[in-house]
Kinemage of the C-alpha trace (Angstrom):
@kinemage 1
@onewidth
@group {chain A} dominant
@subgroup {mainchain}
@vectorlist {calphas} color= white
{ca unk a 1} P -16.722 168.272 110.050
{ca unk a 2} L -17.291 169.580 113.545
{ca unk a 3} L -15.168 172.174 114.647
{ca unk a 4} L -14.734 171.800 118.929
{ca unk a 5} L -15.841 175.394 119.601
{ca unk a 6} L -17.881 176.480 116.137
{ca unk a 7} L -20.622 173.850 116.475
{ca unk a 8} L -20.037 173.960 112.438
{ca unk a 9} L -21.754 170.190 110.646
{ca unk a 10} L -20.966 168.847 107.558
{ca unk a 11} L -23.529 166.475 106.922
{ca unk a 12} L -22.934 163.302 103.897
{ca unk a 13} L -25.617 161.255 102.220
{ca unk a 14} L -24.332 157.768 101.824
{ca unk a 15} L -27.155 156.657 99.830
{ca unk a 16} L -25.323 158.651 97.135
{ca unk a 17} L -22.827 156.311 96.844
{ca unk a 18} L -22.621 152.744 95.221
{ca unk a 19} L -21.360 149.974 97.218
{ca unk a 20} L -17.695 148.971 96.177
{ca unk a 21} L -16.635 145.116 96.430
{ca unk a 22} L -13.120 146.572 96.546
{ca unk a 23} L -13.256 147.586 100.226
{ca unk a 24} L -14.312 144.262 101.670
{ca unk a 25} L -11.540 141.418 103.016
{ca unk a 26} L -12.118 138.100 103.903
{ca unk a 27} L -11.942 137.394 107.817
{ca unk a 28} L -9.950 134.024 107.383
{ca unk a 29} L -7.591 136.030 105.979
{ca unk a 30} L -7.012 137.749 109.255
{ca unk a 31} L -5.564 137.111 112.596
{ca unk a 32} L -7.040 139.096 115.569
{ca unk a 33} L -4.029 140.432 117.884
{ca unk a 34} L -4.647 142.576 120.944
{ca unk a 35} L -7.551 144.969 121.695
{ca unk a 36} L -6.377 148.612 120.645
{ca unk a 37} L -9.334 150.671 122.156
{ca unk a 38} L -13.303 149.922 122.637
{ca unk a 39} L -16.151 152.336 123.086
{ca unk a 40} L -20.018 151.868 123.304
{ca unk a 41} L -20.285 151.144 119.244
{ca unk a 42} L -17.732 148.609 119.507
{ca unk a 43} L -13.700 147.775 119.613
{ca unk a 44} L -10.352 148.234 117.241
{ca unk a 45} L -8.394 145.381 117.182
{ca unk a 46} L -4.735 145.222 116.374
{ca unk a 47} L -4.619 142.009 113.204
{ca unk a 48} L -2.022 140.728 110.505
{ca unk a 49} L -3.682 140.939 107.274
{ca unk a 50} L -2.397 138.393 104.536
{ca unk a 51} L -2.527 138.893 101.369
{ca unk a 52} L -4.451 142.505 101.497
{ca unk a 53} L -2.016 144.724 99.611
{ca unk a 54} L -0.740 141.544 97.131
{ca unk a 55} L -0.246 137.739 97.409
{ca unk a 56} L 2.213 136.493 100.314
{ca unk a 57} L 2.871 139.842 101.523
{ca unk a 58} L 1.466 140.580 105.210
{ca unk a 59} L 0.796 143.700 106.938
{ca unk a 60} L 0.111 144.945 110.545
{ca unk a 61} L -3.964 146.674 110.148
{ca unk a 62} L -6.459 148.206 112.444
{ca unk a 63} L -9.760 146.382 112.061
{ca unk a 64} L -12.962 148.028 113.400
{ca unk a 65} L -15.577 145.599 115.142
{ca unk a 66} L -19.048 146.649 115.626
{ca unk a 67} L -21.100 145.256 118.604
């Protein structure tokens, strides 16, 4: 966490943690809308997600694209 005038870090390890299946979604399963914001790492892009909370259901999602 970094406060804006306290300079205070809180620093994570991420090699601590295992690598969960759970959190990955397959890419045909999206469709790419509008550009949301971009930045030098990459761009957010609006999408319609099928399927990603249960079967036949979609839902509006912000999907993070790294250059």
């Amino acid at each position: 966490v970094t406060g804006s005038s306290d300079n205070e870090y809180f620093y994570v390890d991420f090699r601590e943690y295992e690598y969960d299946l759970k959190w990955e979604f397959p890419r045909e399963n999206l469709e790419f809308g509008k550009v949301l914001g971009s930045g030098a790492f990459g761009k957010v892009m609006n999408a319609t997600a099928y399927g990603i909370s249960k079967t036949g259901v979609s839902i509006q999602v912000a999907v993070k694209m790294l250059k």
